[in-house]
VEXGUDREN-570949 format. One record per residue (C-alpha): x, y negated, z negated. Coordinates in pm, whole numbers, plus 32768, in hexadecimal, padded with zeros to 4 digits. Layout:
BEGIN
XYZ;...
//
This chain:
BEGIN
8B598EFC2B1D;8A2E8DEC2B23;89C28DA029BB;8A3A8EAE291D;8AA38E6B27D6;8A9D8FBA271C;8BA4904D26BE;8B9C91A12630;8C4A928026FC;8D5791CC2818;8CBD931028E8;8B6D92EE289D;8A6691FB28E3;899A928427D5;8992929E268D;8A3A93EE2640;8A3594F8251A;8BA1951B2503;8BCA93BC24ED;8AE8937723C4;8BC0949D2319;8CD893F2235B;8C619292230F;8BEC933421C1;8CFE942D2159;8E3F93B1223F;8E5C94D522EC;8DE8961B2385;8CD7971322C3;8C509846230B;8ADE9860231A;8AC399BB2289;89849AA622CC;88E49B6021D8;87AE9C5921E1;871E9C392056;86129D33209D;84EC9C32209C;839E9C6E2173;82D29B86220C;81519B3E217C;80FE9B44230C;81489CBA22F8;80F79D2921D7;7F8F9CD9219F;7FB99BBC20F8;7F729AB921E7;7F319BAF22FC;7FE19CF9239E;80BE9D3A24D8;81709C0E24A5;819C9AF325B3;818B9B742719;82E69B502780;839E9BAC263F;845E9CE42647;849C9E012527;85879D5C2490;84F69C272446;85E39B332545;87229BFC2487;87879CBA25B4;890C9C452591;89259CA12415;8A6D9DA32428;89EE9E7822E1;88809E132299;884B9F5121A4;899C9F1A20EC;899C9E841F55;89759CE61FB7;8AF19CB91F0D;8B4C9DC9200B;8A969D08213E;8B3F9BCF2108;8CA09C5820E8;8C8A9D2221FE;8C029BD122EF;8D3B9B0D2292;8E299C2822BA;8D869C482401;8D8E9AB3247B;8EDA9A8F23C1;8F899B6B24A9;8F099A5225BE;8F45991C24A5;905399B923D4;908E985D2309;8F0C97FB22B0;8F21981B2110;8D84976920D3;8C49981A211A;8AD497DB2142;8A0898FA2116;88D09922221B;878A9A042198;87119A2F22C3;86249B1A230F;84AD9B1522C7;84419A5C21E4;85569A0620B1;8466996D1FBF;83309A771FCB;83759B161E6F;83609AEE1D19;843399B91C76;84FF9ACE1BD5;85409B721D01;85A69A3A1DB6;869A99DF1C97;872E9B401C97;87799B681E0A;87F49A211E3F;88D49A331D07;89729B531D85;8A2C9AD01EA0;8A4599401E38;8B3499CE1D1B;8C3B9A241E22;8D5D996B1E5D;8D71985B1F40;8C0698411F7F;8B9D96CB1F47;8A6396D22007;89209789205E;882297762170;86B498142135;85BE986D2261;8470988B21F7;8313984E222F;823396F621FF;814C97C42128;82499880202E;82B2972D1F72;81FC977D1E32;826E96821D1A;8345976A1C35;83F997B31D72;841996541DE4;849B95EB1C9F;85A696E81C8E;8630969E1E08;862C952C1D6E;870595AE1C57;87ED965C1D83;87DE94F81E37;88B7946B1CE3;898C957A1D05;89C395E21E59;89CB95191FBE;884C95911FFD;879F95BF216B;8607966F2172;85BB96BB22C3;8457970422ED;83E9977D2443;82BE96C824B7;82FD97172620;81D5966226D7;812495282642;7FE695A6271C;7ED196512693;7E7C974D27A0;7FC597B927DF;7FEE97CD2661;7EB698C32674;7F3C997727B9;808599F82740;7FDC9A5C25DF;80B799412507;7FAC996323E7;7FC3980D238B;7F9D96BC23C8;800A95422456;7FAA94D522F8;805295CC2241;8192956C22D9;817193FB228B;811994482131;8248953B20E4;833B941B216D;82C1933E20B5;82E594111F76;8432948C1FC1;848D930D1FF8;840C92731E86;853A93261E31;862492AA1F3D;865593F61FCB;86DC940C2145;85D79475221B;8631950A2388;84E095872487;84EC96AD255B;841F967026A5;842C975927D0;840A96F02944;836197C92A1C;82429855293D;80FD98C72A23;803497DB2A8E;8130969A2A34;818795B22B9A;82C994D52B7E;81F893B12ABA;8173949129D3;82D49502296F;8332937F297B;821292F828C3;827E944F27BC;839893772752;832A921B275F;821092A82659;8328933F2552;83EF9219256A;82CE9112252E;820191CB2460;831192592351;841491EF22BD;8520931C2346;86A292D3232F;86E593DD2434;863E94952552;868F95DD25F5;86219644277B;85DF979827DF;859698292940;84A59940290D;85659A842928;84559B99298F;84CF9CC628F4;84659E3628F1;83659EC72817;82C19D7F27D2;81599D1427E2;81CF9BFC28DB;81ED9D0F29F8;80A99D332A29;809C9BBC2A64;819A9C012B75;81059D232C07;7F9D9CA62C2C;80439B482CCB;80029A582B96;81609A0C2B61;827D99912C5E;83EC99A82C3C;84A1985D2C47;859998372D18;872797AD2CC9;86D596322D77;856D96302CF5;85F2968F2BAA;872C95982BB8;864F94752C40;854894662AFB;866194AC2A03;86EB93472A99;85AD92BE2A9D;8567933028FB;86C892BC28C8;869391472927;855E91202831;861691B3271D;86B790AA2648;883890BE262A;883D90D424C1;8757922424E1;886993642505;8820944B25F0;886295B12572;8842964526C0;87D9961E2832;879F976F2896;878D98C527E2;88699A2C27D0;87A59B9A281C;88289CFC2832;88659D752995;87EF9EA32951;865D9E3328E6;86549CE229B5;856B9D052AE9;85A59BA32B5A;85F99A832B95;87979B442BD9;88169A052C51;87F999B42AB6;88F19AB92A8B;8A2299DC2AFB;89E098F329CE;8AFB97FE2A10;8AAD97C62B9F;894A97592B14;8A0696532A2A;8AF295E92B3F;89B595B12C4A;890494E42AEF;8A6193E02AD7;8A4893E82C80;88E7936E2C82;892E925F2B59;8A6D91F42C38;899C91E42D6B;88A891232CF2;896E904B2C19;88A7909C2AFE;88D7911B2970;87FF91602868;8713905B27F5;87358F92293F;85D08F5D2928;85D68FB027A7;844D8FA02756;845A8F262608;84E18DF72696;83EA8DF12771;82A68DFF26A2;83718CE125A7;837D8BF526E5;823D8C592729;81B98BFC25BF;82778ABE25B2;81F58A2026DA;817588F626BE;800989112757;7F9D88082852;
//
């Protein structure tokens, strides 16, 4: 393999999620999904109403098993369900997924979380959330769960660009990103970006330059890629319908993940490379349905080419760039 020096996964030519786990704990965990019953300010009038155009009803929590059940409940009945795949996995990392986990009071927060931390064998928790619900009380208790817990925020930014921002009705913006990193990292807290390929009105660079701007721009210790998944009963249909918005295709899709992959740095994990929907409310792309052939054409196109993450890693890039001697 030419110049390829990283070495997290002897599969893999990128930096994986299950790796870092097992770099970190020594062995397999369950990433455990749980529904706390947050909303998003996007919906609820806070920021705005109808939420972001392609989001669905349940707030990107479409695979939760039991989203109504007590949040003790939730979580048992996850690992009863992947333990009957991974009977002998004993540590757990518990996922609040859905909407937007830090739009409440600090009391709230506290209380929900609490509830399913206390369980045994959890030893880690992962937060999605919004750039613009990082209020300080809030910040300094997930700093107080970063001393006691291994600690990942992942705040879905989605698009770096303004007018697509705008278009799919994120209620926020570039700024307000950068700013929530860099509050969440004063305290050394793990940051990972949610960006989605495929948004209206993004071409190939655009989704390119999407990444290049989150990696240079914030300082993010993991980055996860979604393919836009248009489902039913979103605003995005209309996009669709009236001919605003274009279905990627598998090798279209497959080529730009490659092409993010090799400006990511290798020490940046990435949490995912594609994304999961329900059959039943996805009207396309259905080639994303067979999640693992996606995965297997990603390591094809890194093997064809030779290639692996941070090939042309960009941070090295703008350091050469700055260090050059000018004639």
């Amino acid at each position: 393999m030419t110049n390829f020096n990283f070495t997290s996964d002897p599969n893999k030519r990128y930096h994986t999620w299950n790796y870092a786990l097992r770099e970190t704990f020594g062995e397999k965990l369950f990433k455990v999904p749980i529904d706390a019953g947050f909303d998003c300010p996007n919906r609820d009038g806070t920021v705005a109403k109808g939420g972001c155009t392609f989001c669905s009803v349940s707030g990107s929590g479409d695979m939760i098993i039991a989203p109504t059940a007590p949040l003790p409940e939730q979580f048992h009945q996850e690992i009863t369900r992947m333990h009957a795949k991974w009977p002998g996995v004993t540590q757990y990392l518990v996922y609040f997924q859905n909407f937007t986990n830090t739009h409440g009071s600090l009391e709230t927060i506290r209380h929900r979380f609490e509830q399913v931390l206390c369980q045994p064998g959890v030893v880690g928790i992962s937060i999605g959330t919004r750039p613009d619900c990082l209020p300080d009380d809030v910040v300094d208790y997930l700093a107080e769960l970063n001393q006691r817990y291994y600690l990942w925020v992942e705040l879905g930014l989605q698009t770096t660009y303004e007018e697509t921002s705008r278009s799919i009705n994120r209620a926020h913006d570039y700024q307000t990103y950068l700013d929530g990193v860099a509050k969440l990292r004063q305290h050394q807290i793990r940051v990972c970006t949610h960006l989605i390929n495929g948004l209206p009105g993004e071409t190939d660079a655009m989704m390119i330059e999407n990444v290049k701007r989150t990696i240079l721009d914030s300082d993010i210790q993991g980055i996860k890629l979604h393919l836009l998944h248009l489902m039913t009963n979103t605003r995005m249909v209309r996009d669709y319908v009236e001919g605003r918005l274009t279905l990627m295709d598998r090798e279209r899709y497959v080529s730009i993940i490659c092409d993010q992959l090799e400006l990511i740095p290798p020490e940046i994990v990435i949490h995912r490379l594609t994304g999961d929907a329900p059959r039943d409310s996805i009207i396309g792309p259905m080639w994303s349905l067979k999640k693992w052939e996606v995965l297997n054409a990603i390591d094809d196109e890194l093997t064809r080419r030779d290639s692996y993450q941070g090939r042309f890693n960009c941070r090295e890039e703008v350091r050469h760039v700055a260090n050059r001697t000018p004639l």
